[in-house]
N, C-alpha and C positions, 0 to 999 in steps of 0.2 A: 516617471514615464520613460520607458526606454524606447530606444530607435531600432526601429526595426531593419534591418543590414539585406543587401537584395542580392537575390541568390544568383549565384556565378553557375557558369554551366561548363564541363570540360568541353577539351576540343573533340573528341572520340564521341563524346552522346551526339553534339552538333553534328559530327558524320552521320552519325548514324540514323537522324534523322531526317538531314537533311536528304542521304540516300532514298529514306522509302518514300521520301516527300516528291523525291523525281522520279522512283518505280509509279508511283498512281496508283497502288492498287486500294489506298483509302485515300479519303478527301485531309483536307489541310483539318479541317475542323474534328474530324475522327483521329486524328494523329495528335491534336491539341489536347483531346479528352484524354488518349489513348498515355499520353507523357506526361501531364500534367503542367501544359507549357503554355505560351498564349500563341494563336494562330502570329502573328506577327512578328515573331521570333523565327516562327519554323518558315514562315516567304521569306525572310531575311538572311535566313543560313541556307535556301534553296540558291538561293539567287548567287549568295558566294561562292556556292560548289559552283553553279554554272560557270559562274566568269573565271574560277580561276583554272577551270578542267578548259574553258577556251584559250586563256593565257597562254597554258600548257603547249596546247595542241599550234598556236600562233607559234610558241619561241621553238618548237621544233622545226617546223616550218621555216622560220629565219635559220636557225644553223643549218640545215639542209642546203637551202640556197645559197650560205655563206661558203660553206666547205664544199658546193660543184664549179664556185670560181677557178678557175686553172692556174692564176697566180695576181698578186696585190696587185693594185693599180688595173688592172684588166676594164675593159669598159665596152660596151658593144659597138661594132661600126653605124657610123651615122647612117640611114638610111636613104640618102637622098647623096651618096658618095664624100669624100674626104672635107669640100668646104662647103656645102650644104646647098641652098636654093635662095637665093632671092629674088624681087621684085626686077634688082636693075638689071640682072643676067639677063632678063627674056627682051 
């Protein structure tokens, strides 16, 4: 009796489904029929496009804000002036 070995998927078909899985223009269930895959695969490589296209869009966002720093150590002035507010001041 041989073992039956479980089929691997590239990373390019996963695109590629994972893409029309986020178009909408068929259901998960039509795209399962459609590749001959299990619905639970294609919400699993949906969900990984999503987070890593938000990853994406988050770490340009951090350089952005890193590289409008004017120079290292920079820190914004306190708001309430140089030694700030307390209770015993008033």
């Amino acid at each position: 009796m041989s073992k039956m070995k479980r089929q691997r998927y590239s990373a390019e078909f996963k695109r590629k489904v994972a893409l029309e899985a986020i178009k909408g223009e068929l259901t998960i269930a039509q795209l399962a029929a459609k590749h001959g895959v299990h619905q639970t695969l294609i919400n699993g490589w949906k969900k990984q496009a999503v987070a890593a296209r938000l990853a994406a869009r988050d770490e340009t966002r951090t350089n952005l804000i890193l590289a409008a720093r004017p120079f290292e150590g920079w820190e914004p002035p306190h708001p309430r002036g140089e030694q700030g507010c307390t209770l015993q001041d008033r």
